[in-house]
Each structure stands twice: as C-alpha cells, then as structure tokens.
C-alpha positions in Angstrom: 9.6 -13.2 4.2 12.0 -11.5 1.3 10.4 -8.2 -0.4 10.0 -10.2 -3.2 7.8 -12.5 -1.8 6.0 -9.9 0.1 4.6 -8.1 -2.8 4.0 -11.5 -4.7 1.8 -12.6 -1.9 0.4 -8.8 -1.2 -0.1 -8.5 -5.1 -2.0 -11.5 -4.9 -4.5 -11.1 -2.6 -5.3 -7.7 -3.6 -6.5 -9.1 -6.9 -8.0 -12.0 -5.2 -10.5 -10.5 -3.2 -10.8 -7.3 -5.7 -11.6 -9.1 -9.5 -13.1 -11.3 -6.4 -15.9 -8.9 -5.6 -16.2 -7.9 -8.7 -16.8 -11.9 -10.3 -19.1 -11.6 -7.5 -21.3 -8.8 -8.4 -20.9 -9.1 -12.5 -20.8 -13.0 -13.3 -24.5 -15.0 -13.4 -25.8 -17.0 -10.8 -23.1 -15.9 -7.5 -25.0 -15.1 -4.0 -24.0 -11.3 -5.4 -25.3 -10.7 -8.6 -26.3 -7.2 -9.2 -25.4 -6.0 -5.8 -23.8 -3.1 -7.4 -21.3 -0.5 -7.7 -20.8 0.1 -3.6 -20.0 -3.8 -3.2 -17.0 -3.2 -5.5 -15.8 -0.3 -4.3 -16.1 -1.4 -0.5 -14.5 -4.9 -1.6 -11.4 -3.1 -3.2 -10.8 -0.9 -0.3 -11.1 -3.9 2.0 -9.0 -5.6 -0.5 -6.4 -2.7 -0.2 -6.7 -3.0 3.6 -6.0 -6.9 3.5 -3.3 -6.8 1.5 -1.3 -3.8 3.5 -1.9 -5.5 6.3 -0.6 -8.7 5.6 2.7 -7.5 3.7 3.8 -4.3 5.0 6.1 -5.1 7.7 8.2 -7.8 4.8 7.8 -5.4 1.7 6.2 -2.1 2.5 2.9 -3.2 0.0 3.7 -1.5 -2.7 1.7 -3.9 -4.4 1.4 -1.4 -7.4 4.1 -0.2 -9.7 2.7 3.1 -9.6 3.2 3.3 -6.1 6.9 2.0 -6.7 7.9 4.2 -9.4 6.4 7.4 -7.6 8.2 6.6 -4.3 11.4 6.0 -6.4 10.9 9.5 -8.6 10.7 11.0 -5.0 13.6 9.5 -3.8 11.9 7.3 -1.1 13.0 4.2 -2.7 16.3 2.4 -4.5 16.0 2.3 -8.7 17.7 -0.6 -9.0 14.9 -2.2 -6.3 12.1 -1.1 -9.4 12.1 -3.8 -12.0 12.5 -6.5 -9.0 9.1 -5.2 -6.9 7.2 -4.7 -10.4 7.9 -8.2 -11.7 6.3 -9.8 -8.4 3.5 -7.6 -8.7 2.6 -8.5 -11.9 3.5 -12.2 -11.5 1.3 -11.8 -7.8 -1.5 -10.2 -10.0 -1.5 -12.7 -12.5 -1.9 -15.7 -9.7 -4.2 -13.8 -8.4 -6.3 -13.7 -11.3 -6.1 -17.3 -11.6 -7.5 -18.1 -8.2 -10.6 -16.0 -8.8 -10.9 -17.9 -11.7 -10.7 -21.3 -10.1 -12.9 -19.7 -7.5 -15.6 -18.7 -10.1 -14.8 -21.3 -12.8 -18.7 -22.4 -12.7 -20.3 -18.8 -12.7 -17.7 -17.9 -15.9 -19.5 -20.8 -18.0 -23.1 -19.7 -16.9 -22.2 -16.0 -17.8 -22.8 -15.4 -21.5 -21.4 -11.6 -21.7 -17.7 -11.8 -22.6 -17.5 -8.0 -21.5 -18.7 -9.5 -17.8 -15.7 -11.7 -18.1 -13.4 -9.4 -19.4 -14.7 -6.8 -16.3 -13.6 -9.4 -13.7 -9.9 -9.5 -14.7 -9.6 -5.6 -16.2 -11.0 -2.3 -16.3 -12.6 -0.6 -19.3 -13.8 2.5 -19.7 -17.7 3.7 -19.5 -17.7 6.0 -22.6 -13.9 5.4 -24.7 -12.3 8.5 -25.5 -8.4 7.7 -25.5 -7.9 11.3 -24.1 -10.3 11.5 -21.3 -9.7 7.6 -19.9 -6.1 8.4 -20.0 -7.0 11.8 -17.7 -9.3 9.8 -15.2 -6.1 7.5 -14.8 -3.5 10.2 -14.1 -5.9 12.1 -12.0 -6.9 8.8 -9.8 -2.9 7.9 -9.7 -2.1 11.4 -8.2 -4.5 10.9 -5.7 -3.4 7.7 -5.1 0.4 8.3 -5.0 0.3 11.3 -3.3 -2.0 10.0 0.1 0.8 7.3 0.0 3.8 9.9 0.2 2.2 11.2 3.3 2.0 7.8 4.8 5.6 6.5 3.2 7.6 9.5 4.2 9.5 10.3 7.0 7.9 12.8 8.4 4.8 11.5 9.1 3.8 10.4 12.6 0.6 9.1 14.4 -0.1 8.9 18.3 1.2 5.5 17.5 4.2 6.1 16.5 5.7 6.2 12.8 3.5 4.5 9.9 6.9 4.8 8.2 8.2 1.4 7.4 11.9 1.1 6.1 12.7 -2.0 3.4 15.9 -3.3 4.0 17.1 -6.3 2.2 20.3 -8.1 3.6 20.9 -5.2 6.1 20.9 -2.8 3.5 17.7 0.0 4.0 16.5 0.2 -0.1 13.9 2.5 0.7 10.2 3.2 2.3 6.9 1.6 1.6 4.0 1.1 3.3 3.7 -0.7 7.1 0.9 -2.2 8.5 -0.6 0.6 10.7 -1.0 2.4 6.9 -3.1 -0.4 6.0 -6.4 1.1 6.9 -5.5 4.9 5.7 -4.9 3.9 2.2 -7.7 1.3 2.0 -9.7 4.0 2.6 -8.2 5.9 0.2 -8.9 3.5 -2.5 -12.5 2.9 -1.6 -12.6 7.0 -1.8 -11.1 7.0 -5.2 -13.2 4.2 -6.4 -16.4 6.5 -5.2 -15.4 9.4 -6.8 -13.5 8.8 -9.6 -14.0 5.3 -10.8 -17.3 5.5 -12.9 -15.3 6.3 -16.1 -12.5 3.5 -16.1 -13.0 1.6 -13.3 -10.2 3.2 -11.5 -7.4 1.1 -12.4 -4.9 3.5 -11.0 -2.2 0.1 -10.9 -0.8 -1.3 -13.8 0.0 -4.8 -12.4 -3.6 -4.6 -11.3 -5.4 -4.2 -14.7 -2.1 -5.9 -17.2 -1.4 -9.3 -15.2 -5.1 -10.5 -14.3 -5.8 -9.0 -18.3 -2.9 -11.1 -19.9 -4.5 -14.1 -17.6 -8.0 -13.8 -19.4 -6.2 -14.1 -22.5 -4.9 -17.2 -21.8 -7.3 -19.3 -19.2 -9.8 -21.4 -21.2 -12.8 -19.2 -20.6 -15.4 -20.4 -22.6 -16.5 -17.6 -24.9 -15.2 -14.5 -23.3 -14.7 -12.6 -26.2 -11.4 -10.0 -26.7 -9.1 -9.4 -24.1 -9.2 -5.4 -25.6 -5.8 -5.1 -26.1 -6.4 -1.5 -27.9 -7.1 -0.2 -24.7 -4.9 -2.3 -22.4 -2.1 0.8 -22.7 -4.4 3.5 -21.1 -4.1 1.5 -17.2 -0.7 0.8 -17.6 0.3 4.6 -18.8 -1.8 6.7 -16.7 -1.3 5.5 -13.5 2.6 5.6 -14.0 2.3 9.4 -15.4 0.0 10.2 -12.2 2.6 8.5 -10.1 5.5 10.8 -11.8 2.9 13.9 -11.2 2.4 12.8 -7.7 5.9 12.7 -6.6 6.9 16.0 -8.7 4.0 17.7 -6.5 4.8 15.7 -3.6 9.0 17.0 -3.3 7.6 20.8 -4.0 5.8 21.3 -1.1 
C-alpha cells in the first residue's frame, strides 16, 4: 500500500468510527442516544487506535496534518512529502464523513437540531470566545504532537523493540511516523486529551479532522441542518497547526 493510500484509508476510518460515535450519541432515535460525553471520548481513542493500527506500517498514520507538519518542523519528516500526506487526509476525512452519513442517513432526517448535525461532522466550541477556543486548540495540539515525537523519534525504544517506523517511498526513507505497536499509546493519548481538555471545543486538535467532514456537511443533502459555521471553521484548522509548531519547537530543545 503507497503512503498515499495509507493515510487516505487511516484518515478515513478515524472519522468513520469518531463523527461515528458521535452520530451515535447526538442524532435521534440510534441504540446510543444520550449515552454521553465518555462514549465519545472512548470512541475517538478507539478510533485513534484503529486507525494506527491498520496504517502504520504503509504510512506511519499521520492521519492529521498537525501531526505531519510538527514531525516536519522537527525534522522527522521530508517538506516536500507535506502537501501530498495532507491532501489524502483531508480527501480520507471527507469520505469518511460521507460514510457516517450513509450510515446514519435515517437518524439525520429524524434529528431536528441542525447544531446535532453540524456536531457529527465538526467541532464547536461550548462558550465562543475566538481567543480562548483558539488556546484550547494550541494547548490540545502540543499535547498531542508532542506524545507523538516520543513515539516518532529515534530514540525511543520498548521491550519490544523500536515503535519507530521509517516511511520510505520508492527506496527512498522520507521520514518517520507512527507504526503499529504506537497504535495503542497515542489512542490513549487522544482519549486523555478528549477527557481533559475537550469540553470547550470538542478537541479538534486535526485540521483534516474537523475541515473535510465540515466541508462534507455543507454539501450532502441533509435535510435542514442549518449553517455549516464557517466563522468558526478557522479556529480547528489554525490551532492545531500552531500547537504542532509549539510542540516540535519544545520538542528539538530538550
């Protein structure tokens, strides 16, 4: 499987089974309804864990330009790879998105809030103050980025060996990501985050995450979901590539 692919297909199913869980628990009439805040956040570090799994050993699972952009400010990963790994994350995002959709076509039409819909595809924030959401996404980024860099670099080991796994397209090594051994340490990560600092913006903390599945609500025929909130749509696409910047200037000091 090419990187490309990879992070299409690990892009994918993180959004699947995360906007997944959450149609579960927001949209009317699902076997989840109301089951909360600690179904989502366990279904998006599972999510995580899925997706790493799957991918790692073709594309390091990124699956987050965040991730990518921090590992290349670091110097873990190839520039020129960037714009390639972010555009199948956002087109893997954006699928992704459309199969929850199919999946929940029938509990869309029996949901009358358009801020339910809109909550299955994007985040928004609990109380909007431009400056604080943007904060709550730099601060959940570094967190983010930075557990990553100590389970991207070299120098990390386990008992089982190196959860390092090199990319290398055409013989060529183009950087580090993520391999599958890492896929339980950062879905725990996530589901950490998502406890702790998601209750003011739903923890977007990935661009493709929140922008693909977001332009997708904008376009699928959902029957009286309201604005796609394109006012705030900037704050999860900014903050988690500052905190990803933060991260890996913190990360190379020490």
């Amino acid at each position: 499987m090419s990187p490309f692919l990879g992070e299409f297909i690990g892009t994918a199913i993180l959004i699947l089974l995360g906007n997944g869980v959450v149609a579960n628990v927001v949209l009317n009439q699902t076997k989840g309804n109301n089951s909360g805040w600690i179904v989502i956040t366990l279904g998006w570090g599972m999510a995580v864990f899925t997706a790493v799994y799957v991918t790692g050993q073709f594309s390091g699972a990124h699956i987050n330009p965040a991730v990518t952009v921090g590992l290349a400010t670091a110097g873990l990963f190839d520039w020129a790879m960037v714009p390639m790994y972010i555009g199948a994350q956002m087109l893997g995002a954006a699928f992704g998105a459309l199969l929850v959709w199919l999946a929940y076509k029938d509990h869309f039409a029996a949901t009358e809030d358009g801020g339910a819909k809109l909550a299955v595809h994007s985040t928004g924030p609990a109380i909007r103050n431009t400056g604080s959401n943007l904060i709550t996404e730099i601060i959940g980024t570094v967190m983010l980025v930075f557990g990553v860099f100590y389970l991207a670099s070299p120098g990390f080991t386990s008992i089982d060996g190196e959860l390092l796994q090199a990319i290398t397209i055409d013989g060529q090594q183009v950087g580090f990501g993520l391999g599958s051994l890492s896929a339980l340490p950062v879905g725990l990560l996530v589901l950490a985050i998502g406890l702790s600092l998601g209750g003011p913006t739903g923890y977007a903390i990935n661009p493709a995450r929140d922008l693909g599945p977001r332009i997708m609500h904008a376009i699928l025929p959902i029957p009286n979901k309201g604005s796609s909130d394109w006012g705030y749509a900037w704050i999860p696409v900014v903050g988690p590539i500052l905190g990803a910047v933060i991260a890996a200037y913190i990360f190379m000091a020490f």
